[in-house]
C-alpha positions as CSV (number, residue, x, y, z in Angstrom):
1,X,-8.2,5.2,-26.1
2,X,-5.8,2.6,-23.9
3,X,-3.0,4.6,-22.2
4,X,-0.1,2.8,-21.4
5,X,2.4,3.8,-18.0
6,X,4.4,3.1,-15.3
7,X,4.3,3.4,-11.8
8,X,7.3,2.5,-9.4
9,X,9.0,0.3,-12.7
10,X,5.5,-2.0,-13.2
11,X,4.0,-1.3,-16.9
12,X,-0.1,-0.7,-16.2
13,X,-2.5,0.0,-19.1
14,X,-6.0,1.4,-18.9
15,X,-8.2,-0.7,-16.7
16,X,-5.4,-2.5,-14.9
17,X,-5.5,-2.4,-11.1
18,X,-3.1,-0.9,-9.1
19,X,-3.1,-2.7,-5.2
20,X,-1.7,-1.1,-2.2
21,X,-1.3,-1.6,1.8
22,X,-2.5,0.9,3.9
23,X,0.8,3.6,5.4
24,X,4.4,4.2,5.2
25,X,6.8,4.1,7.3
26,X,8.2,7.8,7.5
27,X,5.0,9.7,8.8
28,X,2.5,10.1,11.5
29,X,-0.7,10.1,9.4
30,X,1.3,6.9,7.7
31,X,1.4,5.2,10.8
32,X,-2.1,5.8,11.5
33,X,-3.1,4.1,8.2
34,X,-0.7,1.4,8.8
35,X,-2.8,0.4,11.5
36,X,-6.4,0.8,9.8
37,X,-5.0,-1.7,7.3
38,X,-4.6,-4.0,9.7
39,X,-7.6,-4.7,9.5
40,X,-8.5,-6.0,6.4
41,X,-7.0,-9.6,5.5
42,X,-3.7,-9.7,3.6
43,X,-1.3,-7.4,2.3
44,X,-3.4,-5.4,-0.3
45,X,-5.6,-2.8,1.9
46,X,-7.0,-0.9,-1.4
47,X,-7.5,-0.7,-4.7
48,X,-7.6,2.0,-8.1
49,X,-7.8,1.7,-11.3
50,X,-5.2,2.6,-13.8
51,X,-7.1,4.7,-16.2
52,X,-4.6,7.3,-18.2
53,X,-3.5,9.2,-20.1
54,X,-0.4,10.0,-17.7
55,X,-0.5,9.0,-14.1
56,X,-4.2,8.9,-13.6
57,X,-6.4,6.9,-12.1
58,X,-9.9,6.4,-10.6
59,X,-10.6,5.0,-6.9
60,X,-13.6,4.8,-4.6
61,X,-12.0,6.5,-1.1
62,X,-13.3,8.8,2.1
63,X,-14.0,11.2,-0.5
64,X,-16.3,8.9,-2.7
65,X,-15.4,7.9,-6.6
66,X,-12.4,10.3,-7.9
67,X,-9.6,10.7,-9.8
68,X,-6.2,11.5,-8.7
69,X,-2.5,11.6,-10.6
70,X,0.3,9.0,-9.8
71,X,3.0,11.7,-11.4
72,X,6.6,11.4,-13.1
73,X,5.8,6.8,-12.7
74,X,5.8,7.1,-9.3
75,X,3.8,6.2,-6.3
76,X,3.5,8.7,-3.6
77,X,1.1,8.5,-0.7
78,X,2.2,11.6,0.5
79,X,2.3,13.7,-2.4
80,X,-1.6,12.6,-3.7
81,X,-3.0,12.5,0.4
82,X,-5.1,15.5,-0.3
83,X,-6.8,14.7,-3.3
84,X,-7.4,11.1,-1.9
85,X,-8.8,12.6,1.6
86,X,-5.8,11.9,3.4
87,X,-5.1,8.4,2.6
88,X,-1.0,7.4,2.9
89,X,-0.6,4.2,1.3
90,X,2.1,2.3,-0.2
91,X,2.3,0.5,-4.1
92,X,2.2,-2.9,-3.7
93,X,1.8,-3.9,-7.1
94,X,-0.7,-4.4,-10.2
95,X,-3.0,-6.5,-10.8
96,X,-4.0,-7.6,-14.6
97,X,-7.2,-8.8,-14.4
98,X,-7.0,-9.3,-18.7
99,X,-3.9,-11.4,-18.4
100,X,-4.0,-15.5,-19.4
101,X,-8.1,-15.1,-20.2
102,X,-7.4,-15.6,-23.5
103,X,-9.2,-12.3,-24.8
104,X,-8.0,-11.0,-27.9
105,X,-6.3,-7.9,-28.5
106,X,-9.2,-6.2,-30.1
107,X,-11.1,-7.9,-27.1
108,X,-9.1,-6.3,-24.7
109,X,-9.0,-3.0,-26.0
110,X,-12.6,-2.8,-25.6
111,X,-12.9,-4.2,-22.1
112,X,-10.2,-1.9,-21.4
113,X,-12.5,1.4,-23.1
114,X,-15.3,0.1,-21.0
115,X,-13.9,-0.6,-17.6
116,X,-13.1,3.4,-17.7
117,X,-15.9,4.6,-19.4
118,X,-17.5,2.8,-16.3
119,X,-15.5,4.6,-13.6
120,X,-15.2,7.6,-15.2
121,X,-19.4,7.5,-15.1
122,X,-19.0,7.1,-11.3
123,X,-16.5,9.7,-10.6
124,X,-19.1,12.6,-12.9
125,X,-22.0,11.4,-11.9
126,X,-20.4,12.4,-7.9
127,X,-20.9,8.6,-6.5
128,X,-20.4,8.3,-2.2
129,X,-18.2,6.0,-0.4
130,X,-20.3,2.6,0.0
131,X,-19.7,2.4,3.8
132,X,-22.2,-0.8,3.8
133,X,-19.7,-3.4,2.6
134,X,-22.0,-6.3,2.6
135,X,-23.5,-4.7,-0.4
136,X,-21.2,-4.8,-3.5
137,X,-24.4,-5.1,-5.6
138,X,-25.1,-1.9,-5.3
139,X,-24.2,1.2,-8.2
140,X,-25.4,3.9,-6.0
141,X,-22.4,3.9,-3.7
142,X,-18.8,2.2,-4.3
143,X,-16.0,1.1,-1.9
144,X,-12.2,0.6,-3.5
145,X,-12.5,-3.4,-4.7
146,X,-16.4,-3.1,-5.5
147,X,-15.6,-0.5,-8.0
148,X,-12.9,-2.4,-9.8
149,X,-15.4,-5.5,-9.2
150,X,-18.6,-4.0,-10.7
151,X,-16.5,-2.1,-13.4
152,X,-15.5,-5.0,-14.9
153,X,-18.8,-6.7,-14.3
154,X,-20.1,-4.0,-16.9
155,X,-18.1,-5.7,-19.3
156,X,-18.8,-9.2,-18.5
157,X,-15.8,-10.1,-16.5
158,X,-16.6,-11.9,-12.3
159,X,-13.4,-11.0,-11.0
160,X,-15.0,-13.0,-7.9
161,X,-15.5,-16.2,-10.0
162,X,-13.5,-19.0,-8.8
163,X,-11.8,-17.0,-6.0
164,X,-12.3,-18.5,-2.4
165,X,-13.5,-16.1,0.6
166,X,-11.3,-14.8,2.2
167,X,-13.0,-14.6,5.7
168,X,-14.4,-17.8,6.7
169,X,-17.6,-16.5,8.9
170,X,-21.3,-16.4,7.8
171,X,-21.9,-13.4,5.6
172,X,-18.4,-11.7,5.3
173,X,-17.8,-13.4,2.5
174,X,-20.2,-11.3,0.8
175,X,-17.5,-8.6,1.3
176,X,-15.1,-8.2,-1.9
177,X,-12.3,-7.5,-0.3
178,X,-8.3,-6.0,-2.0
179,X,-6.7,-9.0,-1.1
180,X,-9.3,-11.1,-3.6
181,X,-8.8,-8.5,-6.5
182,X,-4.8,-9.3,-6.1
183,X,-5.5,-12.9,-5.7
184,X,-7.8,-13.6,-8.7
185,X,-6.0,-11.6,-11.2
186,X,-2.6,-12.8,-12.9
187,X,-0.1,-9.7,-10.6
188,X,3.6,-8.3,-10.1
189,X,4.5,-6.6,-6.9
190,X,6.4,-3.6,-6.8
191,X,10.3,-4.3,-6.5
192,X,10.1,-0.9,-4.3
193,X,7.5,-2.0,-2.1
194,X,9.1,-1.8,1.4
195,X,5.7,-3.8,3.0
């Protein structure tokens, strides 16, 4: 089934990606992830998938491939940080990796099905962080953007295809990073984004 919601005033349906930068303002632990994204290139730090029904979604995190609730259409690092091991991010907006492919509707709906029939195989069968991220080929182990890469890769979809590295040095462009998720994907940032 495709679940439709919103989070911080963006619609998002089932398999959508919902993009974030590391921190908040208003905390301590927020700081301290402010300044772990830092270091990843551009504004997006992470990635998750918008699976439904209600606020939930998948992401590979610290505590490996889970699911975690975005409650009452709103984003708040602080409220999921347990569930998530501690990360305190920020919405920065969605991406819509379907948008102007020219699928049709009943195409769509079953890319959607599959991209979180994918994840949702990940998260039971108890998948690890990939802490090697010059290895996106892998299935054994996921980080945040190879998830939402190789779950739509299941379905036939290179979000990589035409998107330029983002790092220009010999082998880190093997890394698929947030920032090229946001970029090769039709997005809206959040109007509440404070980043």
């Amino acid at each position: 089934m495709i679940h439709s919601y919103r989070i911080d005033g963006l619609p998002v349906k089932t398999g959508d990606i919902l993009c974030t930068t590391d921190g908040r303002k208003d905390s301590l632990i927020g700081w301290i992830w402010r300044i772990f994204g830092k270091m990843v290139p551009g504004p997006v730090d992470h990635v998750a998938i918008y699976l439904g029904p209600g606020g939930r979604c998948a992401e590979a995190g610290i505590r490996g491939v889970i699911t975690f609730f975005a409650e009452e259409e709103t984003w708040d690092g602080h409220r999921m940080k347990r569930r998530r091991g501690y990360l305190v991010d920020t919405f920065y907006g969605a991406a819509y990796p379907l948008a102007e492919r020219g699928y049709s509707t009943e195409e769509q709906q079953q890319i959607r099905k599959g991209v979180a029939r994918y994840c949702m195989a990940q998260v039971k069968a108890g998948k690890w962080y990939n802490l090697n991220l010059f290895n996106p080929e892998t299935e054994n182990y996921f980080y945040c953007s190879q998830l939402a890469y190789r779950a739509y890769l299941s379905c036939g979809i290179d979000l990589m295809a035409g998107v330029k590295p983002y790092i220009g040095l010999p082998g880190l462009d093997r890394i698929i990073l947030p920032q090229q998720i946001w970029e090769g994907s039709a997005h809206r940032r959040s109007p509440s984004c404070g980043c």
